[in-house]
Biopython code that builds the backbone (N, CA, C, O; Angstrom):
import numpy as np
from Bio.PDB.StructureBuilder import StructureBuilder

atoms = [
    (1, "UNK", "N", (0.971, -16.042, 2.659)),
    (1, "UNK", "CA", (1.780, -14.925, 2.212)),
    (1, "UNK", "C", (1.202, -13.642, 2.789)),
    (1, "UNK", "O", (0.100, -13.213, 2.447)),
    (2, "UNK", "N", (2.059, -12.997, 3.754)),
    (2, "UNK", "CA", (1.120, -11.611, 4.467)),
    (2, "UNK", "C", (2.125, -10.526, 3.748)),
    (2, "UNK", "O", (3.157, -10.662, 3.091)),
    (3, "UNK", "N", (1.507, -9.610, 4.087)),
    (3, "UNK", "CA", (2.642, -8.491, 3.510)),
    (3, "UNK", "C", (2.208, -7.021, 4.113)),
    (3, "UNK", "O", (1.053, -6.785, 3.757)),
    (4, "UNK", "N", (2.602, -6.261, 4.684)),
    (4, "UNK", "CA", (2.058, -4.951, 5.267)),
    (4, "UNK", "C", (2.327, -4.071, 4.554)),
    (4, "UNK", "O", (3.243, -4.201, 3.742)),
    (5, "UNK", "N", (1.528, -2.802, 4.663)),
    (5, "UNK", "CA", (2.015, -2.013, 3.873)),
    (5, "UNK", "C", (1.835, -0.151, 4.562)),
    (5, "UNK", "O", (0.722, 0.350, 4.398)),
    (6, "UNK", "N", (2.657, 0.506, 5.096)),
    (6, "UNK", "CA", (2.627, 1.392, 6.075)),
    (6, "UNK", "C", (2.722, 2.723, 5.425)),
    (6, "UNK", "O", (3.764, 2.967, 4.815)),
    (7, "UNK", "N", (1.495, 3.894, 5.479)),
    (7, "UNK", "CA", (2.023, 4.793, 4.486)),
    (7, "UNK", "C", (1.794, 5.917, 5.197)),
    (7, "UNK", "O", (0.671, 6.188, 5.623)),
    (8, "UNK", "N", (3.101, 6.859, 5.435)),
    (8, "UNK", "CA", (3.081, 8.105, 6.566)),
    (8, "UNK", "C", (3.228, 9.331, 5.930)),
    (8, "UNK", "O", (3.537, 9.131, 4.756)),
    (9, "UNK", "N", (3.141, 10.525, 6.198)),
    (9, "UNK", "CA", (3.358, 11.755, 5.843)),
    (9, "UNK", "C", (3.412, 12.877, 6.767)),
    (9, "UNK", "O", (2.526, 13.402, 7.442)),
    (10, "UNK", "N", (4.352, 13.065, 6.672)),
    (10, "UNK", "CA", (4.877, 14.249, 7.273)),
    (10, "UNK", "C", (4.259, 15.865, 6.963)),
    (10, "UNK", "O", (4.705, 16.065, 5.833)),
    (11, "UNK", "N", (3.732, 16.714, 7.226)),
    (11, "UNK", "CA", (2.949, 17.915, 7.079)),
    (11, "UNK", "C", (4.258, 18.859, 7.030)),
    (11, "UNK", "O", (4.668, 19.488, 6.055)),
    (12, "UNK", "N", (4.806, 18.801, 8.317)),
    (12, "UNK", "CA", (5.676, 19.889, 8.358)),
    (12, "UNK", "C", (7.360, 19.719, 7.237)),
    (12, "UNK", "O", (8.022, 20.735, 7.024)),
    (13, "UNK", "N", (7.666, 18.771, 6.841)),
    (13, "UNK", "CA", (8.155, 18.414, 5.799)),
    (13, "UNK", "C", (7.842, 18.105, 4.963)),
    (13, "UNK", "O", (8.705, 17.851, 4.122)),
    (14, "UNK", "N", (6.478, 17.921, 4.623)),
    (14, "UNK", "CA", (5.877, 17.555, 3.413)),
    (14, "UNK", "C", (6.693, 16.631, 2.445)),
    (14, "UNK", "O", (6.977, 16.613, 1.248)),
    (15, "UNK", "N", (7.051, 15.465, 4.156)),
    (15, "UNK", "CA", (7.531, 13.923, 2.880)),
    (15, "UNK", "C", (6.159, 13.326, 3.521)),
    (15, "UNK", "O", (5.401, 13.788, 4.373)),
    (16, "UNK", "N", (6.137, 11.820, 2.591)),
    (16, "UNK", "CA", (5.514, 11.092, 2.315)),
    (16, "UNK", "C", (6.613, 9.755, 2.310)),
    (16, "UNK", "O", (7.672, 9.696, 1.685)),
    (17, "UNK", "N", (6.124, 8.898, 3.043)),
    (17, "UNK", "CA", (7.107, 7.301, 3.140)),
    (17, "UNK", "C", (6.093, 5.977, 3.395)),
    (17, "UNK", "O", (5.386, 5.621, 4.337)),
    (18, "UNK", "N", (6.362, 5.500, 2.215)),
    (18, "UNK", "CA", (5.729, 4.432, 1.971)),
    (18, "UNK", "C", (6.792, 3.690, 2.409)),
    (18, "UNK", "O", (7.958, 4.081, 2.343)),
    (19, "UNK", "N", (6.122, 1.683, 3.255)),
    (19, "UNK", "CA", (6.918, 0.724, 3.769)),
    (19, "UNK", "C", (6.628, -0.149, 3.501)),
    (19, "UNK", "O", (5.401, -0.213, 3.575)),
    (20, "UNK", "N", (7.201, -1.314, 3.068)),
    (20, "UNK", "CA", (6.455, -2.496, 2.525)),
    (20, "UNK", "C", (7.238, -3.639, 3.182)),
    (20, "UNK", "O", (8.443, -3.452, 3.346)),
    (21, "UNK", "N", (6.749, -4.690, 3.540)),
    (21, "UNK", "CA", (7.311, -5.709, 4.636)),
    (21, "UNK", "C", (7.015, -6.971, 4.847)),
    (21, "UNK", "O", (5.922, -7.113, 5.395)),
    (22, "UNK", "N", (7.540, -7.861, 4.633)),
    (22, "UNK", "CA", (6.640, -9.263, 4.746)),
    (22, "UNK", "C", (7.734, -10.128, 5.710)),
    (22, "UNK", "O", (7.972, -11.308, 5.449)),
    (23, "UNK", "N", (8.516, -9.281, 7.093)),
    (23, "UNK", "CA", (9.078, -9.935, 7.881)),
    (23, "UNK", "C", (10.473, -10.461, 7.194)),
    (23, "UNK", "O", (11.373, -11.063, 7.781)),
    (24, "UNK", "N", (10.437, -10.102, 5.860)),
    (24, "UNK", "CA", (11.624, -10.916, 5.531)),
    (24, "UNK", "C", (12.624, -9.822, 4.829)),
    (24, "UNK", "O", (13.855, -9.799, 4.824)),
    (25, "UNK", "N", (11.863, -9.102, 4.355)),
    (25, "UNK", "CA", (12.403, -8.134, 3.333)),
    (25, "UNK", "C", (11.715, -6.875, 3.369)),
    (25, "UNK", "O", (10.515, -6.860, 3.095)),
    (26, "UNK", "N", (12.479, -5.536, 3.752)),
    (26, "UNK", "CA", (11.816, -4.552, 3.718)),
    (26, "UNK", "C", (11.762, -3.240, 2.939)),
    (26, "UNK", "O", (12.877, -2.811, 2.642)),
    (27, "UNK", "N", (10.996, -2.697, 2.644)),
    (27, "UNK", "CA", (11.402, -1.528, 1.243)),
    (27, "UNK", "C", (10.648, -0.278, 1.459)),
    (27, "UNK", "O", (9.424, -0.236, 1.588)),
    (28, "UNK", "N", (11.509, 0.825, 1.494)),
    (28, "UNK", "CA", (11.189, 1.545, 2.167)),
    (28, "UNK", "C", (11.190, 2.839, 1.069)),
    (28, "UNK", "O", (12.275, 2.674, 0.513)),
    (29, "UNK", "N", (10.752, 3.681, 0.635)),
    (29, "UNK", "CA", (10.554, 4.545, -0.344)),
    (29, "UNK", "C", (10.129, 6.590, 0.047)),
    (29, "UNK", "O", (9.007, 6.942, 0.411)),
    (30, "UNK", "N", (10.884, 7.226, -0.081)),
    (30, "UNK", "CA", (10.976, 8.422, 0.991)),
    (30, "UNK", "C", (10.628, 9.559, -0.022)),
    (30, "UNK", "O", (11.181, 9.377, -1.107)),
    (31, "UNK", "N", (9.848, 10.697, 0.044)),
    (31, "UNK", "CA", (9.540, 11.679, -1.299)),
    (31, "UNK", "C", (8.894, 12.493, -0.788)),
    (31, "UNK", "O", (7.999, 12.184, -0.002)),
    (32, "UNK", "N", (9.273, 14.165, -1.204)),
    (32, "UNK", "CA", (8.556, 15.415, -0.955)),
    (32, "UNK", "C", (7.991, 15.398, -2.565)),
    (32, "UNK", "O", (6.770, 15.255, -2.626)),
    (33, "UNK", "N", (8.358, 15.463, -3.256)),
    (33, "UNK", "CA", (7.930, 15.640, -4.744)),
    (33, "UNK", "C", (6.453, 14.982, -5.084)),
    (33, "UNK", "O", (6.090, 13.861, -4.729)),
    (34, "UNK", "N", (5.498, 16.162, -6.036)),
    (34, "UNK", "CA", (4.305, 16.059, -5.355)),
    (34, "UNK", "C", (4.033, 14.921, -6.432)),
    (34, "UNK", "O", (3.205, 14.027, -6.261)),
    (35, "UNK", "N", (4.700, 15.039, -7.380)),
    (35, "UNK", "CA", (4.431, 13.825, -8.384)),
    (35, "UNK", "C", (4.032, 12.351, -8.168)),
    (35, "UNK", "O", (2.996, 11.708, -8.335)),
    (36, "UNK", "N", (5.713, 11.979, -7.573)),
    (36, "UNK", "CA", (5.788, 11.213, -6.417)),
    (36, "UNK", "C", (4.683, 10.273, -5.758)),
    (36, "UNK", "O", (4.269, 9.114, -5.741)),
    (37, "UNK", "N", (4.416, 11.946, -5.056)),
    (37, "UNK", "CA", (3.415, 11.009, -4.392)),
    (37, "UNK", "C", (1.241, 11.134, -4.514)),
    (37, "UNK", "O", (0.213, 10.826, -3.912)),
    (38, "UNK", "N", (1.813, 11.885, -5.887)),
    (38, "UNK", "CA", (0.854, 11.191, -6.892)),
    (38, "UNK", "C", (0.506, 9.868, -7.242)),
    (38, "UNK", "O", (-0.555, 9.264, -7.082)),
    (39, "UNK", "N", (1.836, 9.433, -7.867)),
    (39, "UNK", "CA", (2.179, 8.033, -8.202)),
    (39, "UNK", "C", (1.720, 7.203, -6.908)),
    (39, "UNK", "O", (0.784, 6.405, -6.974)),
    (40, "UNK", "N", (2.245, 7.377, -6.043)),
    (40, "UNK", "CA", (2.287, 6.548, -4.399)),
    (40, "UNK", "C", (0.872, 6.170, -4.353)),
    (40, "UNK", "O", (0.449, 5.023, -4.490)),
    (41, "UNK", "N", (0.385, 6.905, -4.212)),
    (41, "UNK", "CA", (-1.512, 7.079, -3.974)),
    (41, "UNK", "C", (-1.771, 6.735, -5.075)),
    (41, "UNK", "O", (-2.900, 6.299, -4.847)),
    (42, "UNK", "N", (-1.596, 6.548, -6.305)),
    (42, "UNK", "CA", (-2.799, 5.218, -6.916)),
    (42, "UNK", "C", (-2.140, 4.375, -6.921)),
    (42, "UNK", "O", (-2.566, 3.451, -7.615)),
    (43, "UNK", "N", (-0.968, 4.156, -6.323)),
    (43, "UNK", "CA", (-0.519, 2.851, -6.068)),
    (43, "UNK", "C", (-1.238, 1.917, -5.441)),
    (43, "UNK", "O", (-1.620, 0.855, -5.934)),
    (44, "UNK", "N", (-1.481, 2.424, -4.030)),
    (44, "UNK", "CA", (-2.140, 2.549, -2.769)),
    (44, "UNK", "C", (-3.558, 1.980, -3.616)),
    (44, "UNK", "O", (-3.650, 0.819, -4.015)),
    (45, "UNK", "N", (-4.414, 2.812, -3.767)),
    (45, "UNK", "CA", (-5.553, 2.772, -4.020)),
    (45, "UNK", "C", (-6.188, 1.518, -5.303)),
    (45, "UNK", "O", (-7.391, 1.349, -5.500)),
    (46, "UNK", "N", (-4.825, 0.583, -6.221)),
    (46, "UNK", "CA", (-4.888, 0.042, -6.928)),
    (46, "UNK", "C", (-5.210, -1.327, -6.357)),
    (46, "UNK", "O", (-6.113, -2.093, -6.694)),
    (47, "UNK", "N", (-3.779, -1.549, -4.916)),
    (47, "UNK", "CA", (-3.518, -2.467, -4.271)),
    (47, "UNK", "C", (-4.603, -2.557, -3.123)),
    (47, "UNK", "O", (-4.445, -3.601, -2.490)),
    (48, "UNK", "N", (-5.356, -2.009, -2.788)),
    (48, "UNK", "CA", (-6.633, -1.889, -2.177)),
    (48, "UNK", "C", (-7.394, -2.529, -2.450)),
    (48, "UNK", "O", (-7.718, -3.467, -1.722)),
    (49, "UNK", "N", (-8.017, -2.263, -3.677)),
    (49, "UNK", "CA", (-9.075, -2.506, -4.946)),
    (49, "UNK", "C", (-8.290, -4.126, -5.114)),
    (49, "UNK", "O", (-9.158, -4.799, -4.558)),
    (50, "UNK", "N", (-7.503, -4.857, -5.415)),
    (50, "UNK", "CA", (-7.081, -5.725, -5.441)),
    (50, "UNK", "C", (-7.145, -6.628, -4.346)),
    (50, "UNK", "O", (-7.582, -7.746, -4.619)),
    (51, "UNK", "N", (-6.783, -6.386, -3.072)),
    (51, "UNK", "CA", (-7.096, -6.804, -1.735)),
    (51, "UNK", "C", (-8.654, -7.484, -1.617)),
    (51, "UNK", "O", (-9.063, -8.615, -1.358)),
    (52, "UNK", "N", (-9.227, -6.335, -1.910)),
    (52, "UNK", "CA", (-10.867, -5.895, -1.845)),
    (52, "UNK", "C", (-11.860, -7.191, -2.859)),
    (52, "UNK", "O", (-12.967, -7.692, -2.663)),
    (53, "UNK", "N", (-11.004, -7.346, -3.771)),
    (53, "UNK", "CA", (-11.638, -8.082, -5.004)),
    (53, "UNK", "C", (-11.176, -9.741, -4.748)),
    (53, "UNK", "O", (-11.781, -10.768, -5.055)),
    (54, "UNK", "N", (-9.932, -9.563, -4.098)),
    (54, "UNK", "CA", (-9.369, -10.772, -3.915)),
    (54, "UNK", "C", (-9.916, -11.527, -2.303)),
    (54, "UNK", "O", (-9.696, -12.707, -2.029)),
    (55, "UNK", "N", (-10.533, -10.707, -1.524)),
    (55, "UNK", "CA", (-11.353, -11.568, -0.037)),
    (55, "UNK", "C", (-13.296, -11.158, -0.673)),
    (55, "UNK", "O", (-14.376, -11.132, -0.083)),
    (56, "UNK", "N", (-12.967, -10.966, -1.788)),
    (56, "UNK", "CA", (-14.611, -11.431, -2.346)),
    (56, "UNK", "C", (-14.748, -12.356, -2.903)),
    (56, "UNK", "O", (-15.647, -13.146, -2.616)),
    (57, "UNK", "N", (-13.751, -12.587, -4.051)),
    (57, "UNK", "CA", (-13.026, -14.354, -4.396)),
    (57, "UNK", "C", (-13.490, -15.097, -3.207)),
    (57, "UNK", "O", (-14.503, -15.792, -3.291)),
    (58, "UNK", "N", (-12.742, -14.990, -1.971)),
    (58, "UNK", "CA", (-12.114, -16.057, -1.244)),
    (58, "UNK", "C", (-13.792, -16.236, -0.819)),
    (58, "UNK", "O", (-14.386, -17.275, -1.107)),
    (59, "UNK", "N", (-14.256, -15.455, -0.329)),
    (59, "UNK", "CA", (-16.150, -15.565, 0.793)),
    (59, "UNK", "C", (-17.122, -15.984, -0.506)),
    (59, "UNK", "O", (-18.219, -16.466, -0.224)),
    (60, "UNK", "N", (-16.794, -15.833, -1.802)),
    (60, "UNK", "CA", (-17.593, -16.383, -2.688)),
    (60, "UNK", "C", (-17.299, -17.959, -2.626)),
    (60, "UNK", "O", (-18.281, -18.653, -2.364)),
    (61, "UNK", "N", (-16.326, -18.482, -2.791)),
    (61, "UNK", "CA", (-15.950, -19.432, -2.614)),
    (61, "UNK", "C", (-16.195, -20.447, -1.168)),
    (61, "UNK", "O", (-16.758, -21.539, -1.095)),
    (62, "UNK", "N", (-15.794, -19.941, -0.501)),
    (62, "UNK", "CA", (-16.340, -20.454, 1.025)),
    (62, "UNK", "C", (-17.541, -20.835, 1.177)),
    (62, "UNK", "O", (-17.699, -21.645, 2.090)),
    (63, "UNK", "N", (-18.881, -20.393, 0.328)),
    (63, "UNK", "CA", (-19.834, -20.289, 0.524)),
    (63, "UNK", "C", (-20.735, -21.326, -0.573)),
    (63, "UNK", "O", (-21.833, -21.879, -0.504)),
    (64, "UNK", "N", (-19.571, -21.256, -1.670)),
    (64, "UNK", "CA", (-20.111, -22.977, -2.694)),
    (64, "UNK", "C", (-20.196, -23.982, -1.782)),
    (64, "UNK", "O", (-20.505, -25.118, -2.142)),
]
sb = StructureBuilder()
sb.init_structure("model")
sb.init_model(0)
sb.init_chain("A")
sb.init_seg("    ")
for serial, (resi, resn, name, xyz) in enumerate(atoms, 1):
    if name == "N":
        sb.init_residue(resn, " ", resi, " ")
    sb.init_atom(name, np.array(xyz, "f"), 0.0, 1.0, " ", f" {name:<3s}", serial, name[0])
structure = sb.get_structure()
């Protein structure tokens, strides 16, 4: 199961566009509102931390 996740921002428009994609299905999410992309960013930073915790699982395991 892969899944990408692409997150851009624009300065001179001050959007922010998050992309999410796994080749099959794509979702695409567009926002100047600073709230927004408040929300966006600990999104980001949740699904990281999750990533992060989940290939320490996997190398702990590899290594029994």
């Amino acid at each position: 199961f892969q899944v990408r996740v692409v997150l851009k921002y624009r300065h001179c428009d001050g959007n922010l566009c998050i992309k999410v994609t796994d080749d099959v299905a794509c979702l695409l999410y567009r926002t100047d509102q600073a709230q927004d992309v408040k929300k966006i960013e600990k999104f980001q930073s949740q699904l990281m931390r999750l990533m992060v915790a989940k290939e320490s699982r996997s190398a702990a395991m590899e290594t029994d």
